[in-house]
C-alpha positions as CSV (number, residue, x, y, z in Angstrom):
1,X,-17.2,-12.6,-0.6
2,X,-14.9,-10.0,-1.9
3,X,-11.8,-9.2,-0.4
4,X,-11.2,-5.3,-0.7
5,X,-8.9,-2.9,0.5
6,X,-8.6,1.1,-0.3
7,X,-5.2,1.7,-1.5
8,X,-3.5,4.7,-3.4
9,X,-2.6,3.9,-6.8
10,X,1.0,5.0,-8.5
11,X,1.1,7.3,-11.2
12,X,3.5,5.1,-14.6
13,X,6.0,7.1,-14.3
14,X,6.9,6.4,-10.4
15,X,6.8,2.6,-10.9
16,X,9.1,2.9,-13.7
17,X,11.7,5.2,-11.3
18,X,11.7,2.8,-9.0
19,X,11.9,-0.1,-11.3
20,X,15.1,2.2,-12.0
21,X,16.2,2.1,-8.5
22,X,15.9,-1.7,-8.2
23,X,17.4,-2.7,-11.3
24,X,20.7,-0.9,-9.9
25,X,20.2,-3.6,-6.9
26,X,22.1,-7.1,-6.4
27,X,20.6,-8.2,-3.3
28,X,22.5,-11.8,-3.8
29,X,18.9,-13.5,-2.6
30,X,18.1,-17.4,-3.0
31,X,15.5,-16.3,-5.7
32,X,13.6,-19.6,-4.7
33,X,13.3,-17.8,-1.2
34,X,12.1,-14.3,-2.9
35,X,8.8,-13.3,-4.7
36,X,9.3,-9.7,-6.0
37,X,5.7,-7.9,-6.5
38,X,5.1,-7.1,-10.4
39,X,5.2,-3.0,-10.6
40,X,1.7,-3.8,-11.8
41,X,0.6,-4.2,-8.3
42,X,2.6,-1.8,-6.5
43,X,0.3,0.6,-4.2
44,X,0.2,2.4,-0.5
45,X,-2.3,0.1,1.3
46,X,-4.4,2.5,3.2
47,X,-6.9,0.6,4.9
48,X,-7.6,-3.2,4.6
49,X,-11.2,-4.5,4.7
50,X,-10.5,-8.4,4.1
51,X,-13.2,-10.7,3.1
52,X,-16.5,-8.1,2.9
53,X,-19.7,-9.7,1.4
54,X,-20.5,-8.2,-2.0
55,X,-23.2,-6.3,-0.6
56,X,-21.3,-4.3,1.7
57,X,-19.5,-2.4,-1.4
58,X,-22.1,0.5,-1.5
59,X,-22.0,1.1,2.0
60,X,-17.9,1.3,1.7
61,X,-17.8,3.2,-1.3
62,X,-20.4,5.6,0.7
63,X,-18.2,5.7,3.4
64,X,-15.8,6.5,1.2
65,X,-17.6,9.3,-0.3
66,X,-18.2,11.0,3.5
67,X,-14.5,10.9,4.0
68,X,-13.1,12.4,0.7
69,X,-14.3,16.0,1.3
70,X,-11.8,16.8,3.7
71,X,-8.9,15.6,1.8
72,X,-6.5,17.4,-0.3
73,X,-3.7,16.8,-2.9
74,X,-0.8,16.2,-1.7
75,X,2.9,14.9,-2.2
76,X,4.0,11.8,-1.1
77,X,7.9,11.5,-0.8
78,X,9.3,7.9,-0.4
79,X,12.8,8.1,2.1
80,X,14.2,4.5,1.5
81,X,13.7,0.6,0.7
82,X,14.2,-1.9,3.6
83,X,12.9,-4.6,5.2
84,X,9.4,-4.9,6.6
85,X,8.0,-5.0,8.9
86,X,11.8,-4.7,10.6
87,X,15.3,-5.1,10.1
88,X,14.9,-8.2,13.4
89,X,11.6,-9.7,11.7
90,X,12.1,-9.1,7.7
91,X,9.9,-10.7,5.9
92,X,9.2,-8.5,3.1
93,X,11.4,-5.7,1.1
94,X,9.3,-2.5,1.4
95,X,9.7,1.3,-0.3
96,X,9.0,3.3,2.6
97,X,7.2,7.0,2.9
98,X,8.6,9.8,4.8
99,X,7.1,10.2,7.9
100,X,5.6,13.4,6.9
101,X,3.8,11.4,4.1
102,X,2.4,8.6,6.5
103,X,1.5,11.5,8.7
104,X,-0.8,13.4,5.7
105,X,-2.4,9.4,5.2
106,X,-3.0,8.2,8.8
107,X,-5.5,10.9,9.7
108,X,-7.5,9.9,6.4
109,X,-7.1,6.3,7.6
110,X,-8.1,6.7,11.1
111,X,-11.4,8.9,9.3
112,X,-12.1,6.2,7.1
113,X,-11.8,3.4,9.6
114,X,-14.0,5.4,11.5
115,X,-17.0,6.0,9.2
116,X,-16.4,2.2,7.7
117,X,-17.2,0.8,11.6
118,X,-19.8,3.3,12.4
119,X,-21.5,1.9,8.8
120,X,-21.1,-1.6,10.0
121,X,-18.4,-2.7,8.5
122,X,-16.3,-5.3,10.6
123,X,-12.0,-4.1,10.2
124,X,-9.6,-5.6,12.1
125,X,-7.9,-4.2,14.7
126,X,-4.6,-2.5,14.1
127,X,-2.5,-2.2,17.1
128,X,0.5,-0.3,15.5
129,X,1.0,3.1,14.3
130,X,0.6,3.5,10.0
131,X,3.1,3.6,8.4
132,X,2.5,3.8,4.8
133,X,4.7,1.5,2.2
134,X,5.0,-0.6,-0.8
135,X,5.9,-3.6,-0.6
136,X,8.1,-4.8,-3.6
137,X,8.9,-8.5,-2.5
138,X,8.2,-10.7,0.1
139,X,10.4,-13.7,1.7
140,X,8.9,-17.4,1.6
141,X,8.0,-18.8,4.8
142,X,11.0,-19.7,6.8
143,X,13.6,-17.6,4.7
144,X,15.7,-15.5,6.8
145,X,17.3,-13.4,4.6
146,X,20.7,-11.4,5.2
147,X,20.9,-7.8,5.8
148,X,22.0,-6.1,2.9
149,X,22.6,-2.3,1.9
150,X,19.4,-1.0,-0.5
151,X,20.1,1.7,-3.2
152,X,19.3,4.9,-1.6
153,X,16.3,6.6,-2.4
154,X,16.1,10.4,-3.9
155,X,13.5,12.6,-5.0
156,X,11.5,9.9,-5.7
157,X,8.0,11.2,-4.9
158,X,4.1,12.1,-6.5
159,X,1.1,14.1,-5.8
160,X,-1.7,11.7,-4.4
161,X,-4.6,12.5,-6.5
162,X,-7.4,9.3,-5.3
163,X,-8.2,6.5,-3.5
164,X,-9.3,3.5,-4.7
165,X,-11.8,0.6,-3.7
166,X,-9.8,-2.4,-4.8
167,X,-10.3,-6.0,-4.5
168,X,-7.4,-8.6,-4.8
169,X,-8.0,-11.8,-6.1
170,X,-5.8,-14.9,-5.1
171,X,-4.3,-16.6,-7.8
172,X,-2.0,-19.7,-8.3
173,X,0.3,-16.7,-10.0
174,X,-0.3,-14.4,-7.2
175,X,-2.7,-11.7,-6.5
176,X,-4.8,-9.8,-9.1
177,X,-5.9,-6.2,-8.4
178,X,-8.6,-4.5,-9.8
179,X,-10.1,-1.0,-9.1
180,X,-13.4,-1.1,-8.0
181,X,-14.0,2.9,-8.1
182,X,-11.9,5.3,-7.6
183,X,-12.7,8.8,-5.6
184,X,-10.6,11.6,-6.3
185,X,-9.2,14.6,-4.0
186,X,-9.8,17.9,-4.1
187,X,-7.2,20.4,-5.4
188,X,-5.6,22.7,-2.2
């Protein structure tokens, strides 16, 4: 078993502005109550497959494939960094998008969780709208951390150029990603 999920990769230069942005940050955490994510593995999670037998990887990355077609370049814009999934149930420190930059992602998603099923691939169930992120730390179990004010975020965006197949691998350290394959967009 492999566990996968397609995810949009940042271009070097965007992790290093917002490695910018949260160096200007003193959030005045317990940093034994904090993990913050390596830039390294900073992505958009578009849809998550979970556990997936090895053999199912041609069939997604053919799913994949009948999805990419329709979709285009475009800019993602980040608006701000906050607390996921809420300010009542934070658990995690995310970089949210714009919600004109989820919107050009959850039609792919919806697409691709619709040719992934109709292949036979088992998803779960999501229940809420997308709304796409990264998430840059997350809280240990039990922490309840304060609310605190973020930097604010500006002009920090890209031009989504792929998808990737990835599969995360749980390690004592904490997960390693690696790109499986990678399917570009077209130019608009």
């Amino acid at each position: 078993m492999k566990r996968l999920f397609i995810a949009v990769n940042l271009p070097e230069a965007i992790k290093w502005q917002i490695d910018a942005l949260l160096a200007e940050f003193e959030g005045g955490f317990d940093l034994g109550a904090i993990r913050w994510i390596p830039k390294e593995n900073w992505h958009i999670t578009v849809v998550f497959l979970g556990d997936q037998p090895e053999e199912n990887i041609p069939i997604i990355e053919r799913s994949i494939s009948m999805v990419i077609p329709d979709a285009l370049r475009d800019k993602i814009f980040f608006r701000e960094i906050g607390f996921g999934p809420s300010e009542e149930e934070r658990r995690m420190i995310w970089l949210k998008l714009r919600e004109e930059s989820s919107g050009i992602l959850a039609p792919l998603k919806a697409k691709l969780e619709k040719e992934l099923r109709e292949a036979g691939i088992a998803l779960r169930e999501e229940r809420r709208l997308f709304s796409g992120h990264i998430t840059l730390a997350r809280f240990r179990d039990g922490t309840r951390p304060p609310l605190v004010a973020f930097p604010e975020v500006q002009n920090v965006f890209f031009e989504v150029d792929s998808l990737d197949l990835m599969e995360s691998q749980l390690m004592p350290s904490g997960p390693k990603y690696s790109i499986l394959s990678s399917f570009p967009f077209k130019k608009g």
